[in-house]
C-alpha positions as CSV (number, residue, x, y, z in Angstrom):
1,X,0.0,0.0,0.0
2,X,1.4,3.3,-0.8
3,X,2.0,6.1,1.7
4,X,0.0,8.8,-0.4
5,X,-2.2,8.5,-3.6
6,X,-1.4,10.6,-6.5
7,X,-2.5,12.1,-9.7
8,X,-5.4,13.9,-8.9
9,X,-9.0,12.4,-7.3
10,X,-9.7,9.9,-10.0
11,X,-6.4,8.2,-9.3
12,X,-7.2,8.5,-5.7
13,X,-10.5,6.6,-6.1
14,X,-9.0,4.4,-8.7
15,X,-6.0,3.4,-6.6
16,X,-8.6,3.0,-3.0
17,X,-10.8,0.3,-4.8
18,X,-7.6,-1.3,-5.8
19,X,-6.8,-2.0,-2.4
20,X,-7.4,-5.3,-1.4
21,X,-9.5,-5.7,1.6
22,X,-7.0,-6.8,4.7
23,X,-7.9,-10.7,6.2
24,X,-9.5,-11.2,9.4
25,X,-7.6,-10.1,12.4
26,X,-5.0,-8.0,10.5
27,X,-6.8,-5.0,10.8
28,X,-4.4,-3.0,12.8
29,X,-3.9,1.0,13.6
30,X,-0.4,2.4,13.2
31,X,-0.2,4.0,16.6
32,X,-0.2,0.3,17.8
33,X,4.0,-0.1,17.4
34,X,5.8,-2.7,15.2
35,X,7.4,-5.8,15.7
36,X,10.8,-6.1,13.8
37,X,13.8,-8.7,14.1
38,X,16.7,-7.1,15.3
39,X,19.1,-10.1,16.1
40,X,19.9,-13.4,16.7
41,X,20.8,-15.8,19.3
42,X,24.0,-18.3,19.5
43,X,21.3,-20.7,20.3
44,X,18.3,-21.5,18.9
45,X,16.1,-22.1,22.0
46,X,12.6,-22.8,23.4
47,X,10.7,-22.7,27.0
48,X,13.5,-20.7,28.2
49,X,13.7,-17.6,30.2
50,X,14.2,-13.9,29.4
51,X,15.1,-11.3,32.3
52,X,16.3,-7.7,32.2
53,X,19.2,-6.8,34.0
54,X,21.5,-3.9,33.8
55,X,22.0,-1.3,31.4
56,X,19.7,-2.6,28.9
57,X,20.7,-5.7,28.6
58,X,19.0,-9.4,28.7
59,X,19.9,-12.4,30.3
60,X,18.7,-15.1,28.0
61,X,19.0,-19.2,30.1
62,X,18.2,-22.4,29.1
63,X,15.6,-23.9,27.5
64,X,15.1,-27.0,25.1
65,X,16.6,-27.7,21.4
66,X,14.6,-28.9,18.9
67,X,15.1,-32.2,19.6
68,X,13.7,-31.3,22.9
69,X,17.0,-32.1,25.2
70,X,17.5,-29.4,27.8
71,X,20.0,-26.3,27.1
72,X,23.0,-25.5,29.3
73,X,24.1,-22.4,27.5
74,X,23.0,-19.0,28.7
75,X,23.6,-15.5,26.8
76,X,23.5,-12.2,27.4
77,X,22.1,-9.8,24.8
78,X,22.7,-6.5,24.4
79,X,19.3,-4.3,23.1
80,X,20.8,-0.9,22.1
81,X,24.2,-2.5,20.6
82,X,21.9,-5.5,19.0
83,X,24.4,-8.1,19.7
84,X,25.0,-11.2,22.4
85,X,28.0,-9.9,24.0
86,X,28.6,-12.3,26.4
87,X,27.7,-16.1,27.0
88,X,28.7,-19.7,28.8
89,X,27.3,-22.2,30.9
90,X,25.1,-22.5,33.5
91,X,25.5,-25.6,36.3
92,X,23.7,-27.5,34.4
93,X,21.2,-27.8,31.4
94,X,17.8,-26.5,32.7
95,X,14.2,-26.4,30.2
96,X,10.9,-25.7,32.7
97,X,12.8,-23.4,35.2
98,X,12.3,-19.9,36.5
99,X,13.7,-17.2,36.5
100,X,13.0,-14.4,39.0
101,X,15.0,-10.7,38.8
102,X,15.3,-10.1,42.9
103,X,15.5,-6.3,43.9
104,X,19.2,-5.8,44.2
105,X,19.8,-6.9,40.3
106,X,20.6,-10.4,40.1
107,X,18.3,-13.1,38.7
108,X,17.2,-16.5,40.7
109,X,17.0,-19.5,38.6
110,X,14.9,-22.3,40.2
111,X,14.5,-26.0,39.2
112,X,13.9,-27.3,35.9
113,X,14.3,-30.9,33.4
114,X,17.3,-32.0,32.1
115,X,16.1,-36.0,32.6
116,X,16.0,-35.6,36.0
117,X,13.7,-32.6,37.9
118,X,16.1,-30.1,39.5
119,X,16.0,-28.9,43.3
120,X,19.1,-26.8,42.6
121,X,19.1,-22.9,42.2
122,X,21.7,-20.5,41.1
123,X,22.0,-17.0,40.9
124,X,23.4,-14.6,38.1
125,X,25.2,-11.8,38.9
126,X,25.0,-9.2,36.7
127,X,28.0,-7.3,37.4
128,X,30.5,-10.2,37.4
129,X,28.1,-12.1,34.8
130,X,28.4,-15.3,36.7
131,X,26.3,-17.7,38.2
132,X,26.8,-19.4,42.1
133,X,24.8,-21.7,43.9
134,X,21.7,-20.9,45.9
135,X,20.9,-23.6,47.7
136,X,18.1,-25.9,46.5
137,X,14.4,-26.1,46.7
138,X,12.5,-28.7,49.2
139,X,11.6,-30.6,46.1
140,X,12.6,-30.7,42.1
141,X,10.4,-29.5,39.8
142,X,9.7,-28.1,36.6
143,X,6.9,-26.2,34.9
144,X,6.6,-24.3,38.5
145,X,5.8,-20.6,39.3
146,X,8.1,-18.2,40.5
147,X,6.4,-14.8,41.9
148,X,8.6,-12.4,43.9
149,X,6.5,-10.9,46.9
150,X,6.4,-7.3,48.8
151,X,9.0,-8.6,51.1
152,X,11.7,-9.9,48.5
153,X,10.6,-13.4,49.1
154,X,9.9,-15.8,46.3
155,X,6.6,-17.9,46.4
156,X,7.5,-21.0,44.3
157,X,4.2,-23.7,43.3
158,X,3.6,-26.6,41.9
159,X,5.0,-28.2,38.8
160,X,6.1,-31.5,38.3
161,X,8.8,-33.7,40.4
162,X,10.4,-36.9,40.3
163,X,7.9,-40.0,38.5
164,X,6.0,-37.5,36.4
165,X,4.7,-37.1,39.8
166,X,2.4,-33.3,39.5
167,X,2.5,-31.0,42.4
168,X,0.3,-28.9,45.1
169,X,3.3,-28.5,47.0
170,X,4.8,-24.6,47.7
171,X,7.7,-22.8,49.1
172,X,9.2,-19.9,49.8
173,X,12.8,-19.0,49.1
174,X,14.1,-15.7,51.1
175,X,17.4,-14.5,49.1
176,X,18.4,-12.9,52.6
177,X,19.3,-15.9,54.1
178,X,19.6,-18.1,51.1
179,X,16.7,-20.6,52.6
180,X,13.6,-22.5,51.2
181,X,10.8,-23.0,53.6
182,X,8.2,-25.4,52.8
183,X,4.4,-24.3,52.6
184,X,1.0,-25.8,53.3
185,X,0.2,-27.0,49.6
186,X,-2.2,-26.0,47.3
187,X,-6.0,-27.1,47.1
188,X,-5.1,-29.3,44.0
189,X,-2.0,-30.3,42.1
190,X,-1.0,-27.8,39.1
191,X,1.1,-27.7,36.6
192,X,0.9,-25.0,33.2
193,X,-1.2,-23.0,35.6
194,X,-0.2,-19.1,36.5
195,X,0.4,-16.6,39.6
196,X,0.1,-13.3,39.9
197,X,0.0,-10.6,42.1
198,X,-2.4,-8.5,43.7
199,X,-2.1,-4.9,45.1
200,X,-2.5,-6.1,48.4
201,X,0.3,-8.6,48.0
202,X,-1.6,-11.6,48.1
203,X,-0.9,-14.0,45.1
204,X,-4.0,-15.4,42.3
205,X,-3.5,-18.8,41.4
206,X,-5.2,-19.8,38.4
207,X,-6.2,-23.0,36.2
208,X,-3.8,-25.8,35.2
209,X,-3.9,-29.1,34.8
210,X,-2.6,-32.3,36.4
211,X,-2.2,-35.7,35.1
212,X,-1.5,-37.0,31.1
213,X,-3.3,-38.0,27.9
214,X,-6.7,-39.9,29.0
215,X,-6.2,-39.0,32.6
216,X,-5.8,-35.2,32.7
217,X,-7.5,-32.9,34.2
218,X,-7.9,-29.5,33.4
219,X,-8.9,-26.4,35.7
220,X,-10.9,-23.7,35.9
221,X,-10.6,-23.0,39.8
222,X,-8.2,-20.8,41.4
223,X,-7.0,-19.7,44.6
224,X,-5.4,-17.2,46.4
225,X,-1.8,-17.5,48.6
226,X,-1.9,-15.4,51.4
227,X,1.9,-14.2,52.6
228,X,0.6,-13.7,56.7
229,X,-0.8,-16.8,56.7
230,X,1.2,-18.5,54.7
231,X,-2.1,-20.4,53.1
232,X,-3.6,-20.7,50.1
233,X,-7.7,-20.4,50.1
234,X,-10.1,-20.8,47.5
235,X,-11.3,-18.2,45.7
236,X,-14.0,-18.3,42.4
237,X,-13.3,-20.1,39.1
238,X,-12.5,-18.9,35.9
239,X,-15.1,-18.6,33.4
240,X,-13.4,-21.8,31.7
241,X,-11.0,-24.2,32.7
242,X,-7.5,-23.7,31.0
243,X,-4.1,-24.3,30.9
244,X,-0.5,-23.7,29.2
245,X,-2.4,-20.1,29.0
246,X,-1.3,-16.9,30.6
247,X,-2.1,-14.1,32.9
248,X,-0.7,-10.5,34.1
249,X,-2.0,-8.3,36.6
250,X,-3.5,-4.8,35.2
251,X,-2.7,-1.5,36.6
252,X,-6.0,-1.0,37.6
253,X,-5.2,-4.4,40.1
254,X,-7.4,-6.7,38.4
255,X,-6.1,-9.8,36.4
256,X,-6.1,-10.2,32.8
257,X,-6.1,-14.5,32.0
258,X,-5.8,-15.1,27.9
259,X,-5.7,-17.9,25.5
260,X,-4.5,-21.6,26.8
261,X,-5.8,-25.1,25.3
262,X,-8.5,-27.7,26.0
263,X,-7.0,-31.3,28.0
264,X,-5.7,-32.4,24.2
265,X,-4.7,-29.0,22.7
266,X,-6.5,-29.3,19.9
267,X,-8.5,-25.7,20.5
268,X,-6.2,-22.6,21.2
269,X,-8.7,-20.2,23.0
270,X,-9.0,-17.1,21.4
271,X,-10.9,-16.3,25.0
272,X,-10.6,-13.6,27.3
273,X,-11.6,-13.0,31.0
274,X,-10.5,-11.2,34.1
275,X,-10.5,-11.5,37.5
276,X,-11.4,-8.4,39.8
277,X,-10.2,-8.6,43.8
278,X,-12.7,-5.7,44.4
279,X,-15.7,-8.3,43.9
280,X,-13.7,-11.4,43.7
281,X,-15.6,-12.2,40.6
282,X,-13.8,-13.4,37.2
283,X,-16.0,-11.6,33.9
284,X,-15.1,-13.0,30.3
285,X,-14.6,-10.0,27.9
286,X,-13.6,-10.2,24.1
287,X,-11.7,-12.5,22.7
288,X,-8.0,-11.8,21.0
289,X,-7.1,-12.0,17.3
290,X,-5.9,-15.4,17.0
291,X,-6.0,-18.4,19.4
292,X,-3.1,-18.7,21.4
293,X,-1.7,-21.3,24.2
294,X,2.1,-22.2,25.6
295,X,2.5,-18.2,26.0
296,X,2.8,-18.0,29.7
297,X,5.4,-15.3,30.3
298,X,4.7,-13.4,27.2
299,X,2.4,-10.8,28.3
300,X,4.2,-7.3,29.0
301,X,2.4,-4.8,30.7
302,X,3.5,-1.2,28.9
303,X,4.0,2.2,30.8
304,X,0.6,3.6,29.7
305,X,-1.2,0.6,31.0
306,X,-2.0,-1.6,28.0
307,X,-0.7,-5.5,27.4
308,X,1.6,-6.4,24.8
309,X,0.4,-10.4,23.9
310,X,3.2,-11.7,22.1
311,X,3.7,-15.6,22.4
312,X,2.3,-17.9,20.4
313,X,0.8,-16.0,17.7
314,X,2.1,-15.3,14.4
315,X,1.8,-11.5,15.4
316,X,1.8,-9.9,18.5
317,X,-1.3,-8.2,20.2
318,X,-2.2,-5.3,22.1
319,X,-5.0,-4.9,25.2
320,X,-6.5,-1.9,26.2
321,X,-7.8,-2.0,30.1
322,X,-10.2,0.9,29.2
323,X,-12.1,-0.5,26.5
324,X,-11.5,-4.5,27.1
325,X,-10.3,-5.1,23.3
326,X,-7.8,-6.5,21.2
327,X,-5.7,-4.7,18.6
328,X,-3.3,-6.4,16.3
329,X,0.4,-4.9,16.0
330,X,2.3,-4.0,13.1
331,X,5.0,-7.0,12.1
332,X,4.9,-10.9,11.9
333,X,7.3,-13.4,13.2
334,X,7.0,-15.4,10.5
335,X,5.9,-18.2,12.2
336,X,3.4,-19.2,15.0
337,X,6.2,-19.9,17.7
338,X,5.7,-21.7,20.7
339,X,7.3,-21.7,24.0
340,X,9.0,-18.5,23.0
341,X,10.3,-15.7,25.8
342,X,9.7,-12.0,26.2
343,X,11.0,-9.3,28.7
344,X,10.2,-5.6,28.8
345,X,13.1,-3.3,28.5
346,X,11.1,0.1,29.6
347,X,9.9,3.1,27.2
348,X,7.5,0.8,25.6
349,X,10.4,-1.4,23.9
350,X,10.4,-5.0,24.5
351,X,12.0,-8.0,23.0
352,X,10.8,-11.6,22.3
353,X,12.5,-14.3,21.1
354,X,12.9,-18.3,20.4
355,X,10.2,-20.7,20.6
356,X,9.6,-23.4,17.9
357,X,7.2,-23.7,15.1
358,X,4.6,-26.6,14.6
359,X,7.3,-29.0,12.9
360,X,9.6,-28.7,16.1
361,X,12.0,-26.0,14.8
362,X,13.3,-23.8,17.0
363,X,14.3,-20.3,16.1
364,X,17.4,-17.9,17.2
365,X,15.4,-14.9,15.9
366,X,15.4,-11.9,18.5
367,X,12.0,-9.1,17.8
368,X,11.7,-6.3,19.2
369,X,8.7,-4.4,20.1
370,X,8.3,-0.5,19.9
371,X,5.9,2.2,19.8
């Protein structure tokens, strides 16, 4: 499409029915921002994690090949120079872990698969940009949550451990002293579920499944963690159950919850809902672009409020809190990518990267995300 019509109003008309009418779901506004590849990683990588750390850079850890064997290999990328300037090994290879950035800078890595489910956690240090030791967790598992509370805690739950064996257990991991503490568990066992937290501090707990193939069980319930108490209690159910979906609290303190899968994955919900503490009441609003599932940790809340939704899709998304609706962004990834990773780097700018396509291949490609 050309930036201006020329030659006079017939041309104008002429050249505006020549115009082909745009496909469903690509109708897009240009104050929405862009997605554009800016770079690549050493690695081609999937399901691994993406955290900010100093001076603009991002620390880019494990994840799986696409063969599927856990990734060792960590990288540093550096968003204004567009380049991995630094990179090496972690412990060990990690896919299904966490990655939490504490207050004073460094990350906390927690758990994960490499053939066996990981207790272990490290720590990167940005400043020296090496990992150390950090104790280990009360029980391996992968596929957890990591949310870091008011008090610079870390409230870690469920996943799965040792025999395939899915989780209600939780803990709490204080980087003060370098200690995990073990929780009263969860109402059920969860794995591909979320967290996130509240204004008041407390943590929503939402969906997620337990079990395999003909046995699984998917969720709609939800509860709530509550750091005095050190309890979880119930709290209402989503509008439908789902899982391998994700969710981000709004500025406003409500939760938004998008997209996920059915037990077999064979839908990708397009669906939308949120959960408000003020009523303690979930309400489904309107639906996103495209359906979209394996995203969690792909939703970036911007500075004036709205969501970038990035995973998943073949193009990234924008939600508006004011008017509950979907707009598409500017830019395509080429592919639908799954499992991929995406950090906000302030100003509106973000970058999201890896995942693999429906045949198994994983990409190195590094997008960014501006207004």
């Amino acid at each position: 499409m050309p930036n201006r019509l020329l030659g006079g109003p017939v041309t104008a008309l002429i050249a505006i029915l020549l115009i082909p009418s745009p496909p469903p779901g690509s109708l897009r506004r240009a104050a929405e921002g862009r997605i554009e590849l800016v770079g690549r990683m050493r690695v081609g990588r999937s399901a691994a994690t993406a955290t900010a750390i100093a001076n603009g850079r991002v620390l880019i850890a494990g994840g799986m090949t696409g063969g599927g064997a856990a990734i060792r290999e960590y990288e540093v990328f550096d968003a204004a120079a567009r380049r991995i300037v630094a990179s090496g090994d972690m412990d060990e290879a990690r896919e299904g872990h966490s990655a939490t950035l504490l207050p004073d800078g460094r990350v906390l890595i927690l758990g994960g698969y490499n053939g066996s489910y990981l207790r272990s956690a490290i720590i990167f240090d940005p400043t020296s940009s090496r990992f150390s030791a950090a104790g280990s967790m009360t029980v391996g598992r992968s596929g957890h949550t990591a949310t870091l509370l008011r008090d610079s805690t870390v409230l870690i739950t469920g996943g799965i451990g040792d025999g395939w064996s899915f989780l209600s257990s939780a803990e709490l991991y204080d980087p003060k002293t370098g200690r995990f503490t073990t929780l009263r568990p969860m109402s059920v066992a969860r794995e591909s579920h979320t967290a996130s937290l509240l204004p008041d501090g407390r943590v929503l707990v939402a969906g997620g499944h337990r079990d395999r193939r003909e046995n699984i069980v998917v969720y709609a319930s939800a509860e709530i963690y509550d750091p005095p108490q050190r309890a979880f209690t119930s709290a209402s159910s989503m509008t439908i159950a789902r899982h391998k979906h994700e969710a981000i609290s709004l500025d406003d303190g409500r939760v938004l919850v998008v997209g996920g899968s059915d037990p077999r994955d064979r839908t990708h919900f397009t669906s939308a809902e949120v959960y408000d503490p003020a009523t303690k009441r979930w309400s489904a609003i309107s639906s996103m672009r495209v359906g979209r599932y394996k995203l969690r940790d792909t939703a970036l809340r911007l500075a004036d409020g709205r969501v970038l939704i990035a995973g998943s899709g073949r193009f990234a998304e924008l939600f508006d809190p004011r008017t509950s609706t979907f707009s598409a962004v500017e830019g395509d990834f080429g592919e639908e990518y799954s499992f991929a990773s995406a950090v906000l780097l302030g100003d509106d700018r973000a970058l999201v990267l890896g995942g693999y396509d429906d045949a198994g291949r994983n990409t190195d490609g590094i997008w960014r995300y501006r207004q």
